[in-house]
N, C-alpha and C positions, 0 to 999 in steps of 0.2 A: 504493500500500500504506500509505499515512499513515491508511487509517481502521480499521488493526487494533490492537488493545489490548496492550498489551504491559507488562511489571512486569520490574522489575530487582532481583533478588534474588544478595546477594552479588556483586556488582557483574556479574551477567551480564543480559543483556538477554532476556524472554522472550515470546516472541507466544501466547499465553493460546489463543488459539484452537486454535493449530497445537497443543500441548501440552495441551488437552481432547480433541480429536481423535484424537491418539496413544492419551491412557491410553483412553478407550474402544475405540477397536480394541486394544490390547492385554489389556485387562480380558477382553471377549469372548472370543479366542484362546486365554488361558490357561484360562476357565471350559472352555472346549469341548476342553482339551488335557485337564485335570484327571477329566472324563467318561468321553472316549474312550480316553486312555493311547495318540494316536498317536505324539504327538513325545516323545524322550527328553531329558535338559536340555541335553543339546547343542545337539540340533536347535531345541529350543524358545530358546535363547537364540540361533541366526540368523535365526530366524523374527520373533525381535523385533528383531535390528540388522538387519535387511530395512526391518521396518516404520517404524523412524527414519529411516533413508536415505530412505526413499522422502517423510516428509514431510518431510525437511531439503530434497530435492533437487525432485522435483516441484510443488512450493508455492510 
């Protein structure tokens, strides 16, 4: 994993990738929630600590 990019902002360390990745699928998600009015912002906010976990954890 030494050849991923990563920037440290405020002294946190961050992999650039992982975190284009995220906002795109979240970008998407929210456009397609804002449309259809399925998720309420409840659901729409574990739909997004879903979508972190799963790139903090699977990646």
């Amino acid at each position: 994993m030494a050849d991923t990019e990563t920037k440290t902002i405020n002294s946190v360390e961050i992999d650039v990738e992982k975190a284009n990745r995220m906002l795109k699928r979240l970008i998407v998600k929210e456009t397609a929630n804002i449309k259809t009015k399925r998720y309420n912002d409840g659901e729409m906010a574990k739909q997004i600590k879903k979508i972190i976990e799963e790139e903090v954890v699977c990646y």
